[in-house]
N, C-alpha and C positions, 0 to 999 in steps of 0.2 A: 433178431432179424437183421440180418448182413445183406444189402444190396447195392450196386453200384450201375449208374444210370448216367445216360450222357443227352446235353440239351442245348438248342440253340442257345445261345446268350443273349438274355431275357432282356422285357423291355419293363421297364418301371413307366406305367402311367397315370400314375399320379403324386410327385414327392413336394415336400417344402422342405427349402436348401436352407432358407432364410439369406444374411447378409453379414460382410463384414468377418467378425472374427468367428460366428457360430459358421458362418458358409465355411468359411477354412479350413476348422473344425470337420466338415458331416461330409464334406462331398466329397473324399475320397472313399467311404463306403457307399455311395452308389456307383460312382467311376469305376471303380475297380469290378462290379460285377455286373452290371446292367450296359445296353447299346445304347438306347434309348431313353430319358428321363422327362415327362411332360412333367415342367416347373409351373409350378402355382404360382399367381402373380398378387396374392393379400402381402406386398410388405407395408411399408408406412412410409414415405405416403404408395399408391398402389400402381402396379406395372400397367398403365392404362392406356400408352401410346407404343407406335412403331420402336419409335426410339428409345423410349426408355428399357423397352423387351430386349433390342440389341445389345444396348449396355449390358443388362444386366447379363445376358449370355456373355456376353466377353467376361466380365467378374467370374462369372464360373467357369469358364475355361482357362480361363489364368489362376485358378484356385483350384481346376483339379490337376494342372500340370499335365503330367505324361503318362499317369497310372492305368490309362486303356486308353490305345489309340482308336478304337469303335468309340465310344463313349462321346453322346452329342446330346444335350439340352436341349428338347424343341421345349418354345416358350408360348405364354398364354397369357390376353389381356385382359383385365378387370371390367367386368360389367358394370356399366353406371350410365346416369344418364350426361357424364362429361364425354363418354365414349364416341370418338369420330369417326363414322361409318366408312369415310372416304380411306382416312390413314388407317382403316381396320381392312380395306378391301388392297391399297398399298402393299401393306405391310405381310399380308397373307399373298400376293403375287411374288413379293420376293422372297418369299420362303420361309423369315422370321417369326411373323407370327400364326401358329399354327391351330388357336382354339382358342375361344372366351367362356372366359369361368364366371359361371353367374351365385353370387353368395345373396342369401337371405339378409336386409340388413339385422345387425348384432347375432346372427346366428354362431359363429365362431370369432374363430384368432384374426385381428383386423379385416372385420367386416363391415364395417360402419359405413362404407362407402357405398355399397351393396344396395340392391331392390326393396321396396317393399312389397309388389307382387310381379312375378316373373310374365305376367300378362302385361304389363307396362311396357315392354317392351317387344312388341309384337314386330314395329317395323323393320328395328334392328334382324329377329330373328329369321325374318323373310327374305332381306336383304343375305345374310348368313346361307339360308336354302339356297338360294338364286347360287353364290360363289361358292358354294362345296366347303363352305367353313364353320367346325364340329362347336357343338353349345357340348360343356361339361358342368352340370347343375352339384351346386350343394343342398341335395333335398333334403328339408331339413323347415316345418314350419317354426316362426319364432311367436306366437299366439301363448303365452303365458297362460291361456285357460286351459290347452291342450296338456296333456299330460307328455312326461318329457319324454317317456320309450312309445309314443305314439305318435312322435311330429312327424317321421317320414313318412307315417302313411297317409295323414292330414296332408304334406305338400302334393304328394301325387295324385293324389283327389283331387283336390282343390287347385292346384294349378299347373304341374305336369302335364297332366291328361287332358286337362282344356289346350294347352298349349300346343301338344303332339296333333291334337284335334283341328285346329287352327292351321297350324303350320308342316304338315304331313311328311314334306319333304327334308325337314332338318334335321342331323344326324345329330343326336342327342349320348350323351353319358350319362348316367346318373352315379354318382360317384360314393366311393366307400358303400354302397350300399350295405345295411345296419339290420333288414328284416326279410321276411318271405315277404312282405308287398312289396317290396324293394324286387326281389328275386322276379315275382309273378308278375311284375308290371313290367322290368325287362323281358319277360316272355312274350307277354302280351303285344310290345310294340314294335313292327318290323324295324325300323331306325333307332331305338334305343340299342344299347348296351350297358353293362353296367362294371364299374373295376370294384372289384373288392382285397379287405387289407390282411394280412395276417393274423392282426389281432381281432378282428370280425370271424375269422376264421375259429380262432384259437380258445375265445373266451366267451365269457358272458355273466351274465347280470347278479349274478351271485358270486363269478369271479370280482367282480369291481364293487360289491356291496358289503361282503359280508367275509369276516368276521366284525370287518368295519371298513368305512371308504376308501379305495386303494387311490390316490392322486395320480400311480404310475399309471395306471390303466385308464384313465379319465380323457375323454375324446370327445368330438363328436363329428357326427351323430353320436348319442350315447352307444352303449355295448348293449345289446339287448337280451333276451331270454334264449334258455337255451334251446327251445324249438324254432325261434330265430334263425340263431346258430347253425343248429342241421341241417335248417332248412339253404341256407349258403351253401352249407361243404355240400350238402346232395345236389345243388346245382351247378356249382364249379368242379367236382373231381367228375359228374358224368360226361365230358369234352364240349358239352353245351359252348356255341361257339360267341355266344353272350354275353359271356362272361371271361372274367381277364384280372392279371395282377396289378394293382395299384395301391403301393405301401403305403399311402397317405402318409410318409413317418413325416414327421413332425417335431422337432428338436424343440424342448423347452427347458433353461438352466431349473437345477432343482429348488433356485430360489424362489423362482415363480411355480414351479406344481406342488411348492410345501408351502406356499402362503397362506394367505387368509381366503382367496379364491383362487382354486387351482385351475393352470393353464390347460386348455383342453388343446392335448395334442399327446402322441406316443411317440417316440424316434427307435425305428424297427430296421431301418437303413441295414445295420452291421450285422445281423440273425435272419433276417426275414424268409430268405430262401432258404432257410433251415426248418425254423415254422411250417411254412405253406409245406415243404418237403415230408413232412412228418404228419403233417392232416393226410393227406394225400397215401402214405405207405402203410398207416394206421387203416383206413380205408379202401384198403387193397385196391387202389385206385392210380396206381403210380401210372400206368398208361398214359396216363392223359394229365399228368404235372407238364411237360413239356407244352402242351396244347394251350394249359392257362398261361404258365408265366411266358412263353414266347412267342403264340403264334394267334391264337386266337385275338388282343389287342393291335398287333402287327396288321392284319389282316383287315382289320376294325378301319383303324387309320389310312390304310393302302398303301400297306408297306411289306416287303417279304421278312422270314425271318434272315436271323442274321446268320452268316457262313460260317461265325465264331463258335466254339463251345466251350461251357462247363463240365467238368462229372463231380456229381455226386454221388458220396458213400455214406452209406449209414453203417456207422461203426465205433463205439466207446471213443471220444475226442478224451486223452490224456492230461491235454496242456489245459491249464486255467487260463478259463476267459474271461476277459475285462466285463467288468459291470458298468463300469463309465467311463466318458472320455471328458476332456476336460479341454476349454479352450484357452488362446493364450491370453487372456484375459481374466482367467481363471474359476471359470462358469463349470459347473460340472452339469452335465444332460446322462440320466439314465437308460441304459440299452435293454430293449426287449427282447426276451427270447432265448437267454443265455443256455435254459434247461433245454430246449429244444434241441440246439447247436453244439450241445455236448455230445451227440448222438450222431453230428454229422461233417464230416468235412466237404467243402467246395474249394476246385482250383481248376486255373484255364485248361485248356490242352494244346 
C-alpha cells in the first residue's frame, strides 16, 4: 500500500523534554517535526512558577537551536498547593504560561509534588475557569486497592466528573488517555478533550506482558487491553474533534527502564508520526490523520493550524534506522516505533 499525503505541521501536546544533557539529546526530534510542543512541568524540583516556566523555555530553545524556525515550547505549571494563583494569572497574561498540569501524587515520573484529590483544589480551578486557563489532568487513581488497568476509570469517577460537575466552565484535558472510559468520558463532557499517544494507539496489554514484561513499553497510565485499544483508534481516526495527538514521549536512560524498577515513560519523539500514520492507513482512515495530529488540538487551544507542511509516504524506508540515541553523557534512551517508520518517510515541503 503506496500513498503519499500532505499535512499541516502537527502540534505535539503533550511531550517531556526533560533537562540538561537528556533535553539536548530529544528536542531536536520534536523541533524538527512538530509547531507546537505543550512541555510538562514534573522535573525536579518542579516548573511551578512564572519564571521558572520562562527559563526553562529559553533552555529549550537554546537547545533546539535553528532546526524549525515554527517550532515554539508553550509551557505548563505544576499543580500543588505551593501554586500562586496571582503569578499563575501573570504569567498566563503574558503569554508564558499556558496550562497547569495536575499529577496524582506518586502516580508517575516525579510526582510527589502532586494532589492527593484533584477536588482539593476547587478554588484554584475556578479561578483557572474565570481566566481561560486549560487544567491538563494525569487521570490516573494512585489507591493501591484499585487494580492497576482500572485506575483511570476510578479517577474519572471519582474525581473528574465531580470536578467537571463543580466547575463546568473549565477547559479540561485528560491526557494520554489509556481506555474507552477515557474515550466515553471525553465524549460525554462538552469542555473536556483528551490527547492520546501512539503507543496507546499501537499496543496493548499483551504487547507489554507477555511473552514476559517488556520495560520498553512500560508507561503510564499502564497500556491497556486490546478493546481498550480500538476503542481509541475508532475514536481518533473518525475526525471526532476530541480527540488530538499527544506523544506523552518520555525519554528514560536504559539504566533506569532495565533496573530493579522500571521508569514508566516511552520516548516516541523520533517514529511517532510514523506510528499514528500507519494506525490511521491500516484503518482506511487516512482522511482524517491530518484532523488528529494538526488541527483538532490546534483548535482545542485556539490556535489555527500552521501554514507549514509535511508529506508523508508510505513506502519500504531502505536505510537503517537507529534504535537508540545516546546522550553526551553517554545515557542511551530506546526509540519507539522503528517497525512502523520503516514503512514511512516524513519531510518538510
Amino acid at each position: 500500500m503506496d500513498l503519499t499525503i500532505r499535512i499541516p505541521r502537527p502540534d505535539d501536546w503533550h511531550v517531556h523534554l526533560r533537562d540538561g544533557a537528556m533535553l539536548e539529546a530529544v528536542v531536536g526530534y520534536t523541533a524538527r517535526r512538530f509547531r507546537y510542543a505543550m512541555i510538562m512541568p514534573n522535573l525536579n524540583p518542579p516548573i511551578a512558577t512564572t519564571e521558572l516556566a520562562d527559563q526553562y523555555r529559553q533552555r529549550i530553545l537554546r537547545a533546539a537551536g535553528n532546526q524549525s524556525p515554527e517550532f515554539q515550547p508553550l509551557m505548563t505549571v505544576y499543580c500543588s498547593t505551593n501554586l500562586d494563583q496571582d503569578d499563575l494569572i501573570r504569567g498566563h497574561e503574558a503569554g508564558i504560561v499556558k496550562a497547569v498540569k495536575y499529577y496524582p501524587a506518586g502516580a508517575t515520573t516525579n510526582s510527589d509534588h502532586g494532589g492527593d484529590n484533584i477536588l482539593n483544589f476547587i478554588d484554584l480551578f475556578e479561578t483557572m475557569a474565570d481566566q481561560k486557563i486549560p487544567l491538563l489532568v494525569h487521570a490516573e487513581s494512585t489507591n493501591p486497592e484499585i487494580d492497576l488497568f482500572d485506575r483511570e476509570a476510578a479517577f474519572l469517577e471519582q474525581e473528574l466528573h465531580p470536578l467537571c460537575e463543580q466547575v463546568p466552565n473549565l477547559q479540561v484535558t485528560v491526557e494520554h488517555v489509556s481506555t474507552s472510559a477515557g474515550v466515553d468520558f471525553a465524549l460525554a463532557h462538552q469542555r473536556v478533550a483528551a490527547s492520546v499517544t501512539p503507543h496507546h494507539l499501537a499496543k496493548n496489554s499483551s504487547d507489554l506482558m507477555a511473552p514476559e514484561f517488556d520495560p520498553d513499553l512500560f508507561c503510564k497510565p499502564i497500556i491497556n487491553s486490546e478493546a481498550d485499544r480500538q476503542a481509541i483508534v475508532s475514536a481518533v481516526t473518525s475526525g471526532n474533534p476530541s480527540f488530538f495527538l499527544g506523544t506523552d514521549s518520555a525519554p528514560h536512560p536504559t539504566s533506569e527502564k532495565y533496573g530493579e524498577e522500571a521508569k514508566a515513560g516511552i520516548f516516541n519523539a523520533a517514529y511517532g508520526l510514523e506510528v499514528v500514520a500507519e494506525i490511521f492507513a491500516k484503518e482506511n482512515k487516512i482522511k482524517y490523520f491530518s484532523s488528529f495530529a494538526s488541527k483538532n488540538g490546534a483548535a482545542f487551544y485556539g490556535y489555527e493550524p500552521s501554514q507549514d507542511e509535511l508529506q508523508l509516504t508510505r513506502e519500504q524506508v531502505d536505510v537503517e534506522l537507529a534504535s537508540t540515541l545516546s546522550t553526551r553523557d553517554g545515557d542511551k534512551v530506546v526509540l519507539f516505533g522503528r517497525d512502523e517508520a520503516s514503512h514511512w518517510t516524513v519531510s518538510p515541503i
